[in-house]
Phi, psi and omega in degrees: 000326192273346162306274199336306179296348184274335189299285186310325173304303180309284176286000139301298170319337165307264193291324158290359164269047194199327197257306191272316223253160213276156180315314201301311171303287167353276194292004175273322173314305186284016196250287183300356192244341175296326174290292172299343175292318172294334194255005170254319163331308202282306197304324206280303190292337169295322173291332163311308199277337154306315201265351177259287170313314181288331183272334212288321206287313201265021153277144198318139163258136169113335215251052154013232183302336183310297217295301178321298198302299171325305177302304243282312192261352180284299165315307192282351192283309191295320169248055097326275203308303181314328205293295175287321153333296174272009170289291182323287172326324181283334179301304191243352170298280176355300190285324194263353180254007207300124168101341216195009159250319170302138187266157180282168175305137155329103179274343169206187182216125174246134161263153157315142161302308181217130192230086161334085170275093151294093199300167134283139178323300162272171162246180244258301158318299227264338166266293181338322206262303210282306169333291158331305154301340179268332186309294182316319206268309135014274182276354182273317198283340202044037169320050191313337175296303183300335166315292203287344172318292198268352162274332194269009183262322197282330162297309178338294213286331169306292204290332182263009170274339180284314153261022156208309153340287175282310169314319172292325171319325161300312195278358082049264203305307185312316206271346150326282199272035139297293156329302163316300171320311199280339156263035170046038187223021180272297239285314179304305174299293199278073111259346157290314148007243177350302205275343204256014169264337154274004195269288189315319274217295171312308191277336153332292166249040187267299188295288190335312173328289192300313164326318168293295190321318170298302194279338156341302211268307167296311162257051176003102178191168184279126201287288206321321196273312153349288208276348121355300164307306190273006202288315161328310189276005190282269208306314161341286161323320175292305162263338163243019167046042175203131174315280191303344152264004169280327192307335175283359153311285185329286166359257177321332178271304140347324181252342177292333201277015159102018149308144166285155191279326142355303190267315181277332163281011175258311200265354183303260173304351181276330166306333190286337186248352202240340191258094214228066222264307185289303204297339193284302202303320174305306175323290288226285185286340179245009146289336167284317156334310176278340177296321191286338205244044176236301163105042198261020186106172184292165177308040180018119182300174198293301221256345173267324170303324195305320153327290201274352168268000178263312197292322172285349173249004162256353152283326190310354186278345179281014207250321209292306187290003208280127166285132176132314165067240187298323181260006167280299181341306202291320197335310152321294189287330169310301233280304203293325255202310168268341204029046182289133175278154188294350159276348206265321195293329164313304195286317164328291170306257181012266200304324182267330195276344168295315170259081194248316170287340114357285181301316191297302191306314175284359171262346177276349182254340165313324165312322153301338174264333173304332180287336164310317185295298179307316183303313201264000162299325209269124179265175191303312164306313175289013194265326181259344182290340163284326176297342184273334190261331173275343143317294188294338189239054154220343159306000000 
């Protein structure tokens, strides 16, 4: 919340500096946001690739068919959700932003005092393709050396998102809707806010529905008292905008709703990092949101889109340690895959990062039904060969 709150500070400030302040202030503003714009650049393929090589070396070993079923049913929930998100959004953003989402033509431009060019080592596939490869080779080989490489390269990339990254972002933020102002086109964009932030919001427990409803059906129970149950780790989630302190909720609820402890102290947390259902649907829907309200060309269909909703539910595993999480991950792929501009990624961030906790709340309580799913898929061996390998390793 105190990011968020810092984030409205950043576009207040913006636009009255975009409205009041003399051009020299303007372009010293878009100058420091030209900068934070190179260093998320630069950042974003490194951050795939530590964080993506760390989680993959680090899932559970040993733990056979369980571990398949899990990615498996983790994976199709998450580009389901993109899949129905971004269908919805194309659908119906056009109708609901008609009038209040395209922006007007630009009436001027400022340029930066200077303009600092950071390449990124890579590019977004070539760390991602790469991650993978070591990630695998990692957990098959048990390499520790190259392990403890990519978790202290993934603590790097933390300490510099935390300390200089997130902090910059209001001003970041500021020098956008400066930008904006002064080509006359904020006003337009923020009337839009508001609908396209209850639209996402909606569609968050339009899937939870169906998600409970499904597992309702699979373990003949009431989807309403399912979803009931997880509702602590929702609000949890909610307030603290993280997977990962949520889990010991996610968890106690989870085993309240007749998960085994087993089945649940394996699929809990490993969800927490592969299973992002809300952050896609979130990515996924206010990328169409920011094309209609920029005015960047048509919606890309459903079947063109699939590439970058197959690829976003396989970065989101880099998203849980990232502070900022899904839309610093996606940020490469809008830019590579969508050809979303550095106004358009400004408005992404925004936007997503205002329901962000949300999105965080549907994937955790979402987490509770693959684990409702796996308990009930899962046979009786693999229930004690996990009970036996979490014996050795408390041994």
């Amino acid at each position: 919340m105190n990011l968020i709150l810092k984030l409205l500070c950043g576009i207040l400030i913006g636009i009255l500096m975009g409205m009041f302040a003399p051009d020299v202030l303007i372009q010293g503003l878009i100058t420091v946001q030209f900068f934070v714009s190179q260093l998320i650049k630069f950042i974003i393929p490194l951050l795939i690739l530590f964080y993506v090589t760390s989680g993959i070396a680090s899932l559970p070993k040993n733990s056979g068919k369980l571990l398949g079923k899990t990615i498996t049913l983790s994976y199709m929930s998450t580009l389901g959700a993109g899949i129905f998100a971004f269908f919805v959004a194309s659908t119906l953003f056009p109708v609901l932003l008609d009038g209040t989402g395209q922006l007007p033509e630009a009436q001027t431009a400022l340029t930066p005092f200077l303009t600092l060019q950071i390449p990124p080592v890579m590019n977004i596939m070539t760390a991602l393709t790469i991650a993978f490869i070591f990630g695998l080779g990692i957990s098959s080989t048990g390499a520790d050396h190259l392990k403890k490489v990519s978790d202290q390269g993934r603590d790097i990339i933390e300490l510099f998102l935390n300390k200089v990254i997130i902090p910059s972002l209001p001003f970041y933020i500021a020098g956008v809707f400066a930008d904006m102002t002064v080509k006359g086109t904020v006003f337009a964009t923020l009337q839009t806010f508001s609908l396209v932030l209850i639209a996402v919001i909606a569609m968050h427990w339009f899937w939870l529905t169906l998600q409970f409803v499904t597992a309702g059906i699979a373990v003949r129970q009431s989807p309403l008292k399912l979803l009931r149950t997880m509702l602590p780790a929702y609000f949890t989630a909610v307030g603290t905008m993280s997977s990962a302190a949520t889990v010991p909720i996610t968890l106690q609820q989870t085993k309240r709703n007749g998960v085994s402890s087993s089945i649940a102290n394996f699929v809990v947390p490993l969800c927490a990092n592969i299973h992002m259902s809300g952050s896609v649907i979130s990515v996924a829907s206010v990328a169409a949101a920011v094309i209609i309200m920029t005015g960047a060309g048509p919606i890309p269909t459903l079947f063109e889109a699939l590439p970058f909703l197959a690829m976003l539910g396989i970065t989101m595993v880099a998203a849980p340690g990232a502070p900022g999480g899904a839309v610093m991950a996606s940020v490469g792929l809008l830019g590579s895959m969508l050809g979303f501009t550095e106004e358009m990624i400004a408005l992404q961030i925004v936007l997503h990062l205002a329901q962000d906790s949300f999105g965080t709340a549907c994937n955790v309580t979402g987490d509770g039904v693959i684990a409702l799913l796996i308990n009930t898929v899962a046979d009786e061996e693999e229930i004690v060969d996990e009970e036996l390998q979490m014996q050795k390793e408390a041994a």
